[in-house]
C-alpha positions in Angstrom: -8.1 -20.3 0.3 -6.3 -18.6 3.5 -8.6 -16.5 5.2 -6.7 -14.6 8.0 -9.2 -13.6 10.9 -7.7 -12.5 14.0 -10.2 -10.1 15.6 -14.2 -9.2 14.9 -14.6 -6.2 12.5 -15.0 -2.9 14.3 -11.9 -3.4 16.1 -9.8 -1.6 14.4 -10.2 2.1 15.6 -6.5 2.6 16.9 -5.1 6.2 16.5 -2.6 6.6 13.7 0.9 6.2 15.1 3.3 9.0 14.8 4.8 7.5 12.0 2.2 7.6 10.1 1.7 11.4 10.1 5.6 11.7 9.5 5.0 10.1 6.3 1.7 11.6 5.8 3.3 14.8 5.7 6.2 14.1 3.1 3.9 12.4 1.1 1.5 15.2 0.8 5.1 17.9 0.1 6.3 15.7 -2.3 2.5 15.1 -4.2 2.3 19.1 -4.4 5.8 19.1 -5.6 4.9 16.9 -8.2 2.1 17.8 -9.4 4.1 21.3 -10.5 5.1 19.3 -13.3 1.5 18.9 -14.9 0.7 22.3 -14.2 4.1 24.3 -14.8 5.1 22.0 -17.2 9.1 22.3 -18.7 9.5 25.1 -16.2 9.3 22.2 -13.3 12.3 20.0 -15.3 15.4 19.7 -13.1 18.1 20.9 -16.2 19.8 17.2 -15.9 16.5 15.8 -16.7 15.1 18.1 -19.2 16.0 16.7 -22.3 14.5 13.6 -21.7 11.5 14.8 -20.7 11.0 17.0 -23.5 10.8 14.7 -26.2 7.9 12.7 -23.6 5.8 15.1 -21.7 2.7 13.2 -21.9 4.7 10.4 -20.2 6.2 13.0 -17.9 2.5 14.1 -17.0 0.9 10.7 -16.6 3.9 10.1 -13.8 3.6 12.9 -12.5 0.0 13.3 -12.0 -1.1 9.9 -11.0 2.2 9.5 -9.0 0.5 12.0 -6.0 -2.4 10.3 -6.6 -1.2 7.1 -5.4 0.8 8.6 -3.0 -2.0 10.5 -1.0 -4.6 7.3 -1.3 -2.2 4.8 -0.3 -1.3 6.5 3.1 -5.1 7.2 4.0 -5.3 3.5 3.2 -3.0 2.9 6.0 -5.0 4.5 8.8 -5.8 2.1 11.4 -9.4 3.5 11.5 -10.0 3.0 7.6 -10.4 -0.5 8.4 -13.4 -0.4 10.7 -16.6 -1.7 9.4 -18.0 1.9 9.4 -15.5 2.9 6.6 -15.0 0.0 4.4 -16.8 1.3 1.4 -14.5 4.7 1.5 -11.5 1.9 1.7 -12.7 0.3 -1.3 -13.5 2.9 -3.2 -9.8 4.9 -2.2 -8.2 1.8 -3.3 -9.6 1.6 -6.6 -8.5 5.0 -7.4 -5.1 3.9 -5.8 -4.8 0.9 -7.7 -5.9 3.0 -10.9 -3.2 5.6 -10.2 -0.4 2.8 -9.6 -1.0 1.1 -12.6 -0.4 4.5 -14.8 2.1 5.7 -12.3 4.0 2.4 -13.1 3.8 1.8 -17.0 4.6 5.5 -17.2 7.8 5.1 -14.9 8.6 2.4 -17.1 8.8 3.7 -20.3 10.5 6.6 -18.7 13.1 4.3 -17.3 14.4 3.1 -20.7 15.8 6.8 -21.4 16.8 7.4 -17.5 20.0 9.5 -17.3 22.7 8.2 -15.8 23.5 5.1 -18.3 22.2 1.6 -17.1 22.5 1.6 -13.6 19.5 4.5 -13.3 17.5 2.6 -15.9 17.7 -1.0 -14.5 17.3 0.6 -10.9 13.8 3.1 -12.4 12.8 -0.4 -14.4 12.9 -2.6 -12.1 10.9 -0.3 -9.3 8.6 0.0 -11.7 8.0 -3.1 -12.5 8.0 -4.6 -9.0 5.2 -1.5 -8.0 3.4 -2.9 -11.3 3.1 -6.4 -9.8 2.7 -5.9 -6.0 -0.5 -4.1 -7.2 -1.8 -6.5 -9.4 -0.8 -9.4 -6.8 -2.6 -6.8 -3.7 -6.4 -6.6 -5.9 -5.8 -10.3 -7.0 -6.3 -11.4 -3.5 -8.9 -9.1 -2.4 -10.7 -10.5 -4.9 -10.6 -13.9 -3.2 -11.4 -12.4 0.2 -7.9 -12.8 0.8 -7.5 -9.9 3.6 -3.8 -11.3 5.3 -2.4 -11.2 1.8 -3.8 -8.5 0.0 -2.5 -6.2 2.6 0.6 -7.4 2.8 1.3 -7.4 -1.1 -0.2 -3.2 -0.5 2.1 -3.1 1.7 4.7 -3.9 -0.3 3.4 -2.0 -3.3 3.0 1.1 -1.4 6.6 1.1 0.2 7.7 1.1 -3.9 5.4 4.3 -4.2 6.7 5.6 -1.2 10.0 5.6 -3.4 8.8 9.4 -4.7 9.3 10.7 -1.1 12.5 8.5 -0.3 14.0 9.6 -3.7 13.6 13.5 -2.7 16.1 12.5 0.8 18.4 10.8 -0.8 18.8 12.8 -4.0 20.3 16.0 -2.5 22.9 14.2 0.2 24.2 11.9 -2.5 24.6 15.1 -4.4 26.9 16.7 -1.6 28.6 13.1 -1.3 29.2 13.4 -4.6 30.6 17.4 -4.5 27.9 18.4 -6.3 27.7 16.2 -9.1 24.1 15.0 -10.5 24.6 11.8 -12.5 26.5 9.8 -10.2 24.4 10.5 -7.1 21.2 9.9 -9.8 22.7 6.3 -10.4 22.6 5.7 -6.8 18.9 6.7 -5.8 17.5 4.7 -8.9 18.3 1.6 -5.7 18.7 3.4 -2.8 15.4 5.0 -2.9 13.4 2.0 -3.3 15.6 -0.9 -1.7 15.9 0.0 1.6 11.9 0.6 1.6 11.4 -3.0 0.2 13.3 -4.5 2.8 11.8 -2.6 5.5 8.5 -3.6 4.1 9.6 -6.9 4.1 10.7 -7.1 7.4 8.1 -5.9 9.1 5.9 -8.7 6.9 7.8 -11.3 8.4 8.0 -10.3 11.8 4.4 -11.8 11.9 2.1 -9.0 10.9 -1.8 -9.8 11.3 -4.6 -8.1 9.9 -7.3 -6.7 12.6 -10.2 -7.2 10.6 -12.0 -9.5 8.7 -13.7 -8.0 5.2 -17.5 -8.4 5.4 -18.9 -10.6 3.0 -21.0 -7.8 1.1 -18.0 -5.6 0.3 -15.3 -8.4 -0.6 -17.9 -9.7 -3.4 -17.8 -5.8 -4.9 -14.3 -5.4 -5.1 
């Protein structure tokens, strides 16, 4: 079993970078936005979607409520200070509701992604982003539950740049749209990849340029999860 300590917990009470609150912040505008959809219902549809997502609005509404869901806990997850020994309980317990949320988020994207508009190319894109969030999570508790810390993070990592696709999606969406002269389907084609990819690989990157976890999970905590 690969334990990864590096530092004693406690150490980790570092101030958020700036990057952090620039993604804070889309991620909570793009949670609000939404969670119009399970509160406005149809009247939220964008007109290209709409069909689709009439004939499955309970679908619709389990993606769209649990996506914020994971959105908002995964980024509090990635404070630096929610990984001092003072806070790992509220770490534990946001990632269960994370994990919860990601697991909906993702079966619900799938079955969505079978009827995605724009032909095969947005449904293999949607399908496989779902099912790539569906097993980063999965892989991320599966080695917390070993007291795994180096790896668990790094598969969150990985599952939350997928989620992070909900905030990526919303930037690409509209300039593929002007590349495109205004046309929806072929830009919608495009961010079923582009919105997710480039995250992934940025993840990935990052992973392999020899990321190490601060902090070692105390014993007490680790045997809850």
């Amino acid at each position: 079993m690969q334990t990864a300590v590096e530092k004693p917990v406690g150490v980790s009470g570092r101030r958020a970078p700036w990057t952090w609150w620039v993604a804070a912040v889309l991620a909570l505008a793009i949670a609000g936005y939404s969670l119009r959809h399970a509160i406005v219902g149809e009247a939220a549809y964008v007109p290209e979607l709409a069909p689709s997502f009439r004939v499955r609005p309970m679908t619709v509404m389990a993606h769209t409520l649990f996506g914020p869901f994971a959105l908002v806990c995964g980024m509090v997850n990635l404070l630096p200070a929610m990984r001092h020994r003072r806070r790992w309980t509220a770490h534990r317990w946001i990632g269960r509701t994370y994990l919860a949320s990601a697991l909906v988020l993702s079966v619900a994207g799938l079955l969505l992604a079978f009827h995605a508009a724009g032909g095969p190319a947005s449904r293999i894109g949607f399908g496989l982003l779902a099912v790539l969030t569906l097993v980063t999570v999965v892989q991320g508790y599966r080695f917390i539950k070993v007291r795994n810390v180096r790896q668990h993070r790094e598969w969150m990592l990985r599952s939350y740049s997928l989620i992070f696709a909900a905030v990526t999606l919303r930037i690409w969406l509209p300039l593929l749209i002007i590349a495109y002269q205004g046309q929806f389907l072929p830009a919608y084609r495009w961010v079923a990849w582009v919105s997710w990819v480039p995250n992934l690989i940025f993840i990935e990157y990052r992973i392999r340029r020899g990321w190490r976890p601060v902090a070692v999970l105390p014993e007490k905590l680790a045997e809850a999860h």
